[in-house]
C-alpha positions as CSV (number, residue, x, y, z in Angstrom):
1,X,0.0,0.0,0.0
2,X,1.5,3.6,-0.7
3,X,0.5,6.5,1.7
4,X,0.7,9.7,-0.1
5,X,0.3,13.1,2.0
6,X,2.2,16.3,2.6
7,X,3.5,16.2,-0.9
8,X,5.4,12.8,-0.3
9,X,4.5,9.4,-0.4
10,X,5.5,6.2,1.2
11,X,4.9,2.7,1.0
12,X,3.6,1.1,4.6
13,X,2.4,-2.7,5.0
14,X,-0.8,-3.4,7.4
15,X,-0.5,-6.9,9.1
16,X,-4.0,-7.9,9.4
17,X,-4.9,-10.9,11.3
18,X,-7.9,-12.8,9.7
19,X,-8.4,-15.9,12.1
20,X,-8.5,-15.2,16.0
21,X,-8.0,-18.5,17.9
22,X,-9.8,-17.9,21.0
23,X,-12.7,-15.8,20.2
24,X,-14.2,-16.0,23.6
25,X,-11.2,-14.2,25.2
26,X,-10.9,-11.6,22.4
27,X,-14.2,-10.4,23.3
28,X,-13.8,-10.7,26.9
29,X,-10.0,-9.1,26.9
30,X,-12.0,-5.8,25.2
31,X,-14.0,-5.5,28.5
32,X,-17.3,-4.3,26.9
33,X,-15.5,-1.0,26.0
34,X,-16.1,0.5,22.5
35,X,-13.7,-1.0,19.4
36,X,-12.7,1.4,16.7
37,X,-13.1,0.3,13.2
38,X,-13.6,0.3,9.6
39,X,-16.4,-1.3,7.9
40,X,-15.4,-3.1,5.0
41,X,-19.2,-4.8,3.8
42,X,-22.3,-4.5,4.8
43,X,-23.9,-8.2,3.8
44,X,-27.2,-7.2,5.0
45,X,-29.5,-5.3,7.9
46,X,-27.2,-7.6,10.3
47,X,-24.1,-9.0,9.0
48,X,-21.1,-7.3,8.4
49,X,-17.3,-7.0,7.7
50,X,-15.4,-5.1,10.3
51,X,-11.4,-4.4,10.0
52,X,-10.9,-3.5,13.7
53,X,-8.2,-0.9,14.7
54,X,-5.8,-0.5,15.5
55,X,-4.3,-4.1,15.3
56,X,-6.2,-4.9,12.2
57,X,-8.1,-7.9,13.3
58,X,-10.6,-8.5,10.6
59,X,-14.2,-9.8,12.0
60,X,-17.6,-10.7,11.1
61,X,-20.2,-9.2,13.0
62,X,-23.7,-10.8,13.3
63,X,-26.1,-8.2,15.4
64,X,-29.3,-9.7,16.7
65,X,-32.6,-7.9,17.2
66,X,-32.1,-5.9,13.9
67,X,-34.9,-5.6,11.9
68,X,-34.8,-4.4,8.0
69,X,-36.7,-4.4,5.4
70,X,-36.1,-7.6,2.7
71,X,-33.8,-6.5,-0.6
72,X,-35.4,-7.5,-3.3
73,X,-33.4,-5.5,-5.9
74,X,-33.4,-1.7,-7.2
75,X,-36.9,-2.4,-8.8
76,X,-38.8,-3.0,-5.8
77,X,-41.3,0.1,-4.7
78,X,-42.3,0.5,-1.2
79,X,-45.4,2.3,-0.7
């Protein structure tokens, strides 16, 4: 990747970390406090891609209790 800014660039690598082996203690070691992060897709009304920072763990997130209305293309007319 090449970070460009102030009138000079350079090139920076992000190590992002795709499979976390104890998920139960990666939520638990975040003690209910806020994440920062980047969403990278939104699936639907409930699932999506997160690239959390700053350590660039990259998670889906599945919310319950979300309720949207079904996608059923750019021709569908709601009244």
């Amino acid at each position: 990747m090449v970070v460009c800014g102030g009138g000079h660039c350079s090139q920076s690598m992000r190590d992002v970390t795709y499979t976390i082996e104890n998920p139960r203690h990666f939520v638990d070691s975040h003690h209910q406090k806020p994440v920062n992060a980047i969403i990278e897709h939104v699936r639907d009304g409930s699932v999506v891609r997160a690239l959390l920072l700053p350590d660039y763990y990259l998670v889906t997130v599945m919310l319950s209790g979300i309720k949207v209305r079904p996608w059923a293309g750019p021709c569908l007319v709601w009244d």
